[in-house]
BATISE-323280 format. One record per residue (C-alpha): x, y, z. Coordinates in Angstrom, 1 decimal. Layout:
BEGIN
- xx  yy  zz
- X  Y  Z
...
This chain:
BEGIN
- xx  yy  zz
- 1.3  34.5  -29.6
- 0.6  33.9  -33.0
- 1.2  30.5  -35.3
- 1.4  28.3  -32.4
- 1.1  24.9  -32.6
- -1.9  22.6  -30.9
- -1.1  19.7  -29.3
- -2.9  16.9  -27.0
- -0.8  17.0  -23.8
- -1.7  16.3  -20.3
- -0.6  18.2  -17.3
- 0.5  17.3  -13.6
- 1.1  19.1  -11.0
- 3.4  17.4  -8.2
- 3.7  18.7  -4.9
- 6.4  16.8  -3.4
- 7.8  17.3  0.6
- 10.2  19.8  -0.5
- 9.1  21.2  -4.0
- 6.4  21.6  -6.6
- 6.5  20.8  -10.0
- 4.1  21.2  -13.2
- 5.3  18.8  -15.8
- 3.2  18.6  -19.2
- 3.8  15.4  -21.0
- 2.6  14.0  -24.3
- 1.4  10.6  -25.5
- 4.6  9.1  -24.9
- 5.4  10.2  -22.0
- 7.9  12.8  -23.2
- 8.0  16.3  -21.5
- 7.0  19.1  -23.4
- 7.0  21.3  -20.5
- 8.2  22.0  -16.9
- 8.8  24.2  -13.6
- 9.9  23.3  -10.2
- 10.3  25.4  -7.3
- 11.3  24.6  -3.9
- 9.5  26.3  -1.2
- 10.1  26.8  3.2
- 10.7  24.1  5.4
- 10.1  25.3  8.6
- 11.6  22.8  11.8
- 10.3  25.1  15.1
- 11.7  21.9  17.6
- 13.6  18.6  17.3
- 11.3  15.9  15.1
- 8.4  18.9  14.0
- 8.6  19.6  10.2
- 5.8  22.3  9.2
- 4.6  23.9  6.2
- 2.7  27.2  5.3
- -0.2  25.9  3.5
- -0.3  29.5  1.4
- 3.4  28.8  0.7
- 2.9  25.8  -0.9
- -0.4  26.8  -2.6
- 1.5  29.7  -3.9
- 4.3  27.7  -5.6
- 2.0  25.3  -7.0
- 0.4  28.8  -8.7
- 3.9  29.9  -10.3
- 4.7  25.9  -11.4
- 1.5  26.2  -13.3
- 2.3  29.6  -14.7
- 5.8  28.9  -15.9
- 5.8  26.2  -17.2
- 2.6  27.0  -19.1
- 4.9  29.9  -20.8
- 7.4  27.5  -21.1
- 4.9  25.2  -23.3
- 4.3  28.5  -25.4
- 8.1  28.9  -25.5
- 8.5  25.7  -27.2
- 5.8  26.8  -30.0
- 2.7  24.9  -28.7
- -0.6  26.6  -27.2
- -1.7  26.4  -24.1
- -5.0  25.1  -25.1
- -3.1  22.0  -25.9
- -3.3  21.2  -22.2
- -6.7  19.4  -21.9
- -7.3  18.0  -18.4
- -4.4  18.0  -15.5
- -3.4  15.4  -12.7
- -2.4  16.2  -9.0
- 0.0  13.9  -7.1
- 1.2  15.0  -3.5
- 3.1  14.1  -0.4
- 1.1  11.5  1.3
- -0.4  12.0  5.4
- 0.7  15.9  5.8
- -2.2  17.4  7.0
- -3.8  20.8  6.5
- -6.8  22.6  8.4
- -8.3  25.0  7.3
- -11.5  27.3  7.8
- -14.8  26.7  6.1
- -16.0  30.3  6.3
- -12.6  32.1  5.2
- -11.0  29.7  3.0
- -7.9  30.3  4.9
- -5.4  28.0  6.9
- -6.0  27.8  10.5
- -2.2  26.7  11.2
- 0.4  25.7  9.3
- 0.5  22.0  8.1
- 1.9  19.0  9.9
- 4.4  17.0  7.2
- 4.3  13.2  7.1
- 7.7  12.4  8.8
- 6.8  15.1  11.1
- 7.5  13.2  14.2
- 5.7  15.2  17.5
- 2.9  12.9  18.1
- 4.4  10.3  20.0
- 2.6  11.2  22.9
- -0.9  10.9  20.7
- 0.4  7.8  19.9
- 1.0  6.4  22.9
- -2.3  8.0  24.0
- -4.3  6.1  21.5
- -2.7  2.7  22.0
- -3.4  2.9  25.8
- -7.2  3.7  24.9
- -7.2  0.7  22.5
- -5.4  -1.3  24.8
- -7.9  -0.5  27.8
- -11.1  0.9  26.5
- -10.7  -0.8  22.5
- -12.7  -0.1  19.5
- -16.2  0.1  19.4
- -16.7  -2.3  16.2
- -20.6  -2.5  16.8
- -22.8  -1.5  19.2
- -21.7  -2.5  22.6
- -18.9  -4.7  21.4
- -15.9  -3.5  21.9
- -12.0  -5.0  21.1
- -9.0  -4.1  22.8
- -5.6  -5.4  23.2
- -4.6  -7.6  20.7
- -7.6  -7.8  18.8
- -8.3  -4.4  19.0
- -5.0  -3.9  17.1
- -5.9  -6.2  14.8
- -9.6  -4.8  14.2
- -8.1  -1.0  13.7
- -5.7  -2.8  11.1
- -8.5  -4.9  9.4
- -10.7  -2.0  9.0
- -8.0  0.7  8.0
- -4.7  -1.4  7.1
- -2.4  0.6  9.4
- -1.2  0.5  12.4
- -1.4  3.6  15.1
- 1.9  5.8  14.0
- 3.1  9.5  14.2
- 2.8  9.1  10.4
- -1.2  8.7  9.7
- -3.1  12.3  9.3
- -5.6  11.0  12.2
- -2.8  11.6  14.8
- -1.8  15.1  13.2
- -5.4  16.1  13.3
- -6.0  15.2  16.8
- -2.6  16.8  17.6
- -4.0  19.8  16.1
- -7.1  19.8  17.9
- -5.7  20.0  21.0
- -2.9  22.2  21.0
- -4.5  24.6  18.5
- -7.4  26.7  20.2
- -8.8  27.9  16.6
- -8.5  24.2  15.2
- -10.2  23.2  18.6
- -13.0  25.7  18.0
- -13.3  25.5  14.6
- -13.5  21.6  14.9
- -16.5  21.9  17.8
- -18.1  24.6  15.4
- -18.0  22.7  12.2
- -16.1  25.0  10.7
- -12.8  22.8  10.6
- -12.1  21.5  6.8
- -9.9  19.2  6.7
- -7.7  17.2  4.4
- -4.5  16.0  3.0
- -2.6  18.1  0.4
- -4.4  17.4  -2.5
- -7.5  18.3  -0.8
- -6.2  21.5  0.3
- -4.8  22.1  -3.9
- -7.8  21.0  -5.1
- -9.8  23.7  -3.7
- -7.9  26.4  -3.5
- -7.5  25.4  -7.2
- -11.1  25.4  -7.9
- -11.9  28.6  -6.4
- -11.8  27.9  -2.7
- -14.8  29.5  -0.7
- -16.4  29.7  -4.3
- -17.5  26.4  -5.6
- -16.1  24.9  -1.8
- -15.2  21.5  -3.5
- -13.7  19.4  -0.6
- -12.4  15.7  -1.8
- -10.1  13.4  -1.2
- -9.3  10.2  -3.3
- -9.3  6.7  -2.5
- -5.2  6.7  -2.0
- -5.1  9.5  0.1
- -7.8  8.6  2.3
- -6.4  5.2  2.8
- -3.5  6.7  4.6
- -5.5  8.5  7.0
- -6.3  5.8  9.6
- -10.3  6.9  9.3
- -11.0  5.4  6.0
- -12.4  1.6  5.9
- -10.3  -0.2  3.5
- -13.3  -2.9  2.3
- -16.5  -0.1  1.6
- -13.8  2.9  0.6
- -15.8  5.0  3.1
- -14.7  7.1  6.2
- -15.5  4.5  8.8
- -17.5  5.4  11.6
- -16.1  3.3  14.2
- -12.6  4.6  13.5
- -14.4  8.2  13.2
- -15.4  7.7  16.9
- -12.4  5.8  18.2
- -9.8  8.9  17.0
- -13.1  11.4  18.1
- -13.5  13.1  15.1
- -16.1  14.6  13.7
- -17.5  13.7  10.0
- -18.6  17.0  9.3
- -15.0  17.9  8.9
- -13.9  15.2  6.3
- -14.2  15.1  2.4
- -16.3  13.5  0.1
- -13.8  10.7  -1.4
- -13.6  10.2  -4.8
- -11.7  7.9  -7.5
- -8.3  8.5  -8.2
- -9.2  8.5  -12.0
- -12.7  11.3  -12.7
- -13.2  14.3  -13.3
- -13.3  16.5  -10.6
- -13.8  20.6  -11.3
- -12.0  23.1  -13.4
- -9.2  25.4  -12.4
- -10.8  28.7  -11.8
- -7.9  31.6  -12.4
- -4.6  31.5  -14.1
- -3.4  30.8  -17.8
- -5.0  27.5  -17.9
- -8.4  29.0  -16.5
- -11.1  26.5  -17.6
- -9.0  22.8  -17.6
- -10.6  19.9  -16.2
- -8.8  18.2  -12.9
- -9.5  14.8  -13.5
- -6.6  12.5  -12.1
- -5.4  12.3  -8.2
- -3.3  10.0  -6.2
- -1.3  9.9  -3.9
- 2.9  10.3  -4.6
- 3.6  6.6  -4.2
- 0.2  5.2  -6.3
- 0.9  7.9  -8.8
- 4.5  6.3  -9.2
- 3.3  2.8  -9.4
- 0.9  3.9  -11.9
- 3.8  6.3  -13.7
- 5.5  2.4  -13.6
- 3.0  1.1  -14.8
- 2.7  -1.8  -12.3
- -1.0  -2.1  -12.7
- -0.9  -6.1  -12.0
- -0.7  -8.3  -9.6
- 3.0  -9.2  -8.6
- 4.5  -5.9  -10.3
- 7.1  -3.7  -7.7
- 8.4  -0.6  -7.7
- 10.3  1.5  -5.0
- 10.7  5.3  -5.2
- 13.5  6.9  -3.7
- 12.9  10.8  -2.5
- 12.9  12.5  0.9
- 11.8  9.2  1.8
- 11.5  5.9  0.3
- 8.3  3.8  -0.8
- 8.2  0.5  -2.0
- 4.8  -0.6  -3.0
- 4.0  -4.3  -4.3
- 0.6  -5.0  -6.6
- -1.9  -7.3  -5.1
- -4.9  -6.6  -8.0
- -8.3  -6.8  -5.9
- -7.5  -8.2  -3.3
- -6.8  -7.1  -0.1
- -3.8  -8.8  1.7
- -3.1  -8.1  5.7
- 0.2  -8.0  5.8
- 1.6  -10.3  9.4
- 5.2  -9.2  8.9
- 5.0  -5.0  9.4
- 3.6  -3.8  5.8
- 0.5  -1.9  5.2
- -2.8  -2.8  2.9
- -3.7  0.3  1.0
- -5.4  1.0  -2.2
- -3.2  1.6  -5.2
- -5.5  3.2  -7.5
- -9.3  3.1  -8.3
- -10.7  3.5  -12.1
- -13.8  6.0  -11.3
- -16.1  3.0  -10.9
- -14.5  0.2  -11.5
- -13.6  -2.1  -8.1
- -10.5  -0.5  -6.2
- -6.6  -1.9  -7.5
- -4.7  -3.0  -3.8
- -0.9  -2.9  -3.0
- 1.2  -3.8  0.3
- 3.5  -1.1  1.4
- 6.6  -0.7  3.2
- 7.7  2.7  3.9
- 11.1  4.4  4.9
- 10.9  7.7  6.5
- 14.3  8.7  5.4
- 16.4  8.1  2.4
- 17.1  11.1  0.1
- 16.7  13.2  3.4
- 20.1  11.6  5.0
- 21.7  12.9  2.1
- 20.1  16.3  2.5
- 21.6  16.0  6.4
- 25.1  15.0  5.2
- 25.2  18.0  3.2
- 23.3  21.0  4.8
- 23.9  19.9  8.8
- 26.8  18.0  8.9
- 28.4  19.7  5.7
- 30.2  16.2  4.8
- 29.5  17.1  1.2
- 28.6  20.4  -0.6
- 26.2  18.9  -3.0
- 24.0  15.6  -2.9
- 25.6  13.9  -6.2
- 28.8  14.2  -4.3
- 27.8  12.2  -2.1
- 28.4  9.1  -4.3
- 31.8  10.2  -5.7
- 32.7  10.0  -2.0
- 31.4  6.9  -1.2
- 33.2  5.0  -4.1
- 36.1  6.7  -2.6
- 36.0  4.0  -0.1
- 36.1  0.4  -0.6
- 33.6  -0.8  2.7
- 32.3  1.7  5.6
- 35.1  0.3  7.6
- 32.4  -1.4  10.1
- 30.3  1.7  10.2
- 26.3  1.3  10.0
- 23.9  4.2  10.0
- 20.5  3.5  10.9
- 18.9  7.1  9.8
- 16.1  7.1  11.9
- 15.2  10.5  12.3
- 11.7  10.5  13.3
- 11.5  6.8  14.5
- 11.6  3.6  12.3
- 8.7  3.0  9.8
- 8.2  -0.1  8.1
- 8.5  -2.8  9.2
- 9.6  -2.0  12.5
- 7.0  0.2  13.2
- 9.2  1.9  16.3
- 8.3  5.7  16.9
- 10.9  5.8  19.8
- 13.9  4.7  17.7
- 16.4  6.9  17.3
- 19.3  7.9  14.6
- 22.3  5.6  15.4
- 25.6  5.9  13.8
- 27.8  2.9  15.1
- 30.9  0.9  14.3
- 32.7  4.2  14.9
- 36.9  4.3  15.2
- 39.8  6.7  14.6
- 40.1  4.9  11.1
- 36.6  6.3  10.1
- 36.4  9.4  7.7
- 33.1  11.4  6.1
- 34.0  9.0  3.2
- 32.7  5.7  5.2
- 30.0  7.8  6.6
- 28.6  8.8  3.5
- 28.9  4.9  2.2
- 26.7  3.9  5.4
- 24.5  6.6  4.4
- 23.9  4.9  0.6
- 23.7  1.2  2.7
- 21.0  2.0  4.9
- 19.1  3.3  1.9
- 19.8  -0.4  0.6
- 19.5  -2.6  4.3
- 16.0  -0.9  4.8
- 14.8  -1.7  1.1
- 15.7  -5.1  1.7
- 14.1  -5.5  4.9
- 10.7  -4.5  2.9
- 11.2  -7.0  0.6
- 12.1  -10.0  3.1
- 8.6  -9.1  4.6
- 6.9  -8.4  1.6
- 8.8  -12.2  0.3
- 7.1  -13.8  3.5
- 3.0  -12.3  2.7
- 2.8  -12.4  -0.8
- 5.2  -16.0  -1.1
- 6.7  -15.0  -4.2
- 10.4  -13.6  -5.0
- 11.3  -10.4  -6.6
- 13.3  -10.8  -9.3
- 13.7  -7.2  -10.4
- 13.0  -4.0  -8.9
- 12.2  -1.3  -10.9
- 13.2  2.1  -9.2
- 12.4  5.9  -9.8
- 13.1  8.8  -7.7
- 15.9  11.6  -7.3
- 18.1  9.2  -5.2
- 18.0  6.9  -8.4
- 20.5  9.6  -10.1
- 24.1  7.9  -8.3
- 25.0  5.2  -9.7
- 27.0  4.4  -6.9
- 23.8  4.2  -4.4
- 21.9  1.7  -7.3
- 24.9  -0.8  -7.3
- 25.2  -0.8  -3.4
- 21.6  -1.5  -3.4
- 21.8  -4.4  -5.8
- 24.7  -5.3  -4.1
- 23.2  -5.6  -0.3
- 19.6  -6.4  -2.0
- 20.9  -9.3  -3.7
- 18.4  -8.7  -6.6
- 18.3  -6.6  -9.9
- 17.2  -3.1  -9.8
- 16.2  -1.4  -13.0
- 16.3  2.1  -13.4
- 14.6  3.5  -16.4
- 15.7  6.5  -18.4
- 12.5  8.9  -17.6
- 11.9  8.5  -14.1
- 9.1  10.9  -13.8
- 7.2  8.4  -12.8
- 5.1  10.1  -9.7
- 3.9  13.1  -12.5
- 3.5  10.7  -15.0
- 1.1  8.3  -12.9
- -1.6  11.3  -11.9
- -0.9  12.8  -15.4
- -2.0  9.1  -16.8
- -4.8  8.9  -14.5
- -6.2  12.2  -15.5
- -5.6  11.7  -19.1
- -7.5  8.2  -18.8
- -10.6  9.9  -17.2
- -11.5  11.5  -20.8
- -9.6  9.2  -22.9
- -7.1  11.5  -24.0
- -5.1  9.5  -26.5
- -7.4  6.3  -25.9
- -5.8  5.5  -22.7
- -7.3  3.4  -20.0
- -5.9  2.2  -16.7
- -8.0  -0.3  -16.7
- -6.7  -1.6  -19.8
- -2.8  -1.9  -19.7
- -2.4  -2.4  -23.1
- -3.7  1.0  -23.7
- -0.9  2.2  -22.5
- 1.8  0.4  -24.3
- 3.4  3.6  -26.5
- 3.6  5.4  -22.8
- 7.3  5.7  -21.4
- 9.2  3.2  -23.6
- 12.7  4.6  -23.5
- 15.2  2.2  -22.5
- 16.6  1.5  -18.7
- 19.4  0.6  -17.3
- 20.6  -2.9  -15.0
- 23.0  -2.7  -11.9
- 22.8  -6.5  -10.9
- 24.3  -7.9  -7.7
- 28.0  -8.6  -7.4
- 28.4  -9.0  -4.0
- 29.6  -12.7  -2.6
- 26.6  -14.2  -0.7
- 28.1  -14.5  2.8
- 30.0  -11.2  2.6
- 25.8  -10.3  2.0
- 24.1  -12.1  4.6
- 27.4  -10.7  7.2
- 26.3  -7.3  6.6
- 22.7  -7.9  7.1
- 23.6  -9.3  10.3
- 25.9  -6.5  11.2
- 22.7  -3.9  10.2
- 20.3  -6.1  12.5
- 22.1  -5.6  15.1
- 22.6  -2.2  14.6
- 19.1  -1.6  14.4
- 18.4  -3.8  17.3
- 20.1  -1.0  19.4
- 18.6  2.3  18.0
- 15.1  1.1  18.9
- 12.7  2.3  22.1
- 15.3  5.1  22.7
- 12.4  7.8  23.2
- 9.4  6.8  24.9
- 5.8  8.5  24.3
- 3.7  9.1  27.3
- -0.3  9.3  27.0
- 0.0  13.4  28.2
């Protein structure tokens, strides 16, 4: 096209649980550029969510490619991308072959739920056999639990890739094989992106970085390297793994499509990439993303803290060389996802923003709680077996209260997070900054000031996920003089205002409800039970 512009923009591609976006921003944050594309879900039996891994590598391709035209739509060149970031859904698991390239099944989605049994499997073993932590020395019970957690930061859970892998290995024959053969590649979704992006059995680039491989249960928090005991505890092989890397270096270069030739240089994970996109770089700073599920992770700087109330160490970002940024974690398998079930299963609503028209329909839930536990309870209940629980139920309930439960179990479980995250770090949130398609109802931001008894800010651009890996990439070749290791680089990045929803809710009506959602939960746990098969 002739007479286009050049620019200096930055790219990211975001592969979320259900879609894929490209966003290109520039120095401010604004975006220039974007595509999004959902692509199949596939749920073959109750609590398994699969992907195609060709699926979702195909929709990343198209993201790329439209939105590129859509850059040259708005008059600028497509040379005016100069380096791209890649953010992802966090513990879904992909296999695939060395020698084809190909997927050897489809992939195994974090709040895929079917690996209770591998669960249960895994805590008898480490309850009875332990962890091997040197030669000859091994720990079980108790202090076995607590070794696996000092040298990973997680607990054994359905949500970790380890399980998903080992699931794979023994009910998929070619996995099985192909892990016995060293042939099995393995990874989370950036891993898979990342080489199918660089040219797949071509240049056979197979990394991982820091974030990502601290949600794995294989990686040691402390030496940022897949750990050997915990390598031999889940009996995996090495061969299989990728080289880690920073979340913040460059990587390869694409190898086909209209931006043929652009350095890869930024990856995280889809919660680091938000804090980042937040910039909560510091010790003490908060955010919480609200999506299919929500994440709230808390800053710690360098230091590592064990969490003794149900939260999880993990890295939040690592400069190339520089020493590794840590955060605590509480996670919350569903939150935009109950929405999503309101609407497509239980056809309560016909779209997800009117979800919040009908809840402000309704002045209380009438004494109805909703403890959405689809695939079990994550933080900081850590309870596989829990089940969904709607309760408080009468003839005077309507879809109305039911969607208003929906918005307050969003707002219980955040605060939940935050009473244990309170209790390890000993200091009080004032604010919460928030980002996140949920974040788009007012009425769910109020209700979660409300039952959270804190401020939540919500800022204008809440790209914040894209924005965090297309930061990191753009800081790996200075693009615009930025630095994440230097905040104050960053300071023309994202400055559009926000908006306040600040508690209104009396105090006891507050702590009456969160009594009322204790109990509720109380009585959704241990409904399943795995068994070691």
């Amino acid at each position: 096209m002739a007479n286009l512009k050049q620019g200096e923009f930055v790219g990211s591609l975001d592969c979320g649980t259900t879609s894929t976006r490209f966003l290109v921003f520039d120095k401010y944050a604004n975006i220039v550029a974007e595509h999004q594309l959902e692509y199949p879900q596939y749920y073959p039996e109750p609590s398994w969510h699969e992907q195609d891994p060709d699926e979702l590598m195909e929709s990343c391709d198209i993201c790329i490619t439209e939105a590129t035209k859509a850059l040259e739509a708005a008059g600028w060149a497509k040379e005016s991308i100069k380096v791209i970031g890649i953010t992802n859904q966090r513990e879904s698991a992909v296999a695939w072959s060395r020698k084809t390239g190909k997927p050897l099944c489809r992939l195994i989605v974090w709040d895929d739920s079917r690996t209770k049994n591998t669960v249960a499997h895994f805590e008898l073993k480490l309850n009875t056999v332990g962890i091997e932590v040197a030669p000859g020395v091994f720990k079980k019970g108790e202090e076995g639990i607590q070794a696996l957690r000092q040298l990973s930061g997680l607990p054994i859970s359905t949500y970790f890739s380890a399980i998903k892998l080992r699931w794979m290995i023994g009910h998929h024959e070619n996995v099985r094989k192909a892990h016995e053969e060293d042939d099995l590649m393995f990874g989370t979704v950036e891993s898979w992106i990342v080489y199918r992006l660089t040219g797949g059995t071509q240049k056979n680039l197979h990394i991982t970085d820091v974030t990502n491989a601290s949600r794995t249960l294989l990686m040691n928090l402390s030496t940022l390297e897949w750990d050997p005991a915990l390598l031999k505890f889940f009996e995996i092989k090495d061969s299989v793994l990728p080289k880690i890397v920073s979340s913040s270096e460059v990587y390869g270069e694409l190898a086909y499509g209209p931006l043929k030739g652009v350095k890869i240089a930024g990856l995280a994970g889809d919660q680091q990439a938000a804090l980042v996109g937040n910039k909560c770089l510091k010790q003490g700073e908060a955010k919480c993303t609200y999506g299919t599920g929500a994440f709230l992770l808390f800053c710690t700087g360098e230091e590592i803290v064990a969490s003794k109330h149900g939260l999880l160490s993990t890295v939040a970002y690592r400069d190339g060389n520089n020493k590794p940024i840590y955060a605590l974690e509480g996670s919350i398998s569903v939150a935009g996802s109950a929405i999503k079930w309101l609407r497509d299963s239980m056809k309560i609503v016909s779209s997800a923003p009117e979800v919040n028209t009908l809840a402000e329909s309704v002045p209380s839930t009438g004494g109805v709680y909703f403890v959405t536990a689809f695939s079990g309870l994550l933080a900081p209940y850590w309870d596989p077996g829990a089940a969904g629980l709607l309760i408080g139920l009468s003839a005077y309930t309507t879809p109305a209260h039911i969607a208003l439960a929906t918005l307050e179990a969003n707002a219980f479980q955040t605060r939940a997070i935050l009473e244990s995250m309170k209790l390890d770090s000993k200091a009080e949130l004032k604010h919460l900054m928030v980002d996140g398609g949920m974040t788009n109802g007012d009425k769910v931001m109020s209700v979660l000031a409300d039952l959270g008894g804190f401020t939540v800010i919500r800022p204008e651009m809440r790209e914040s996920t894209a924005l965090g890996s297309a930061l990191l990439a753009g800081s790996a070749v200075r693009l615009h003089g930025w630095d994440i290791s230097k905040p104050e680089t960053l300071a023309e990045v994202n400055t559009k205002g926000s908006l306040e929803f600040t508690p209104s809710m009396p105090e006891p009506e507050r702590e009456k409800r969160w009594q009322g959602w204790q109990r509720a939960v109380e009585r959704s746990k241990g409904w399943e039970e795995g068994v070691d098969e």
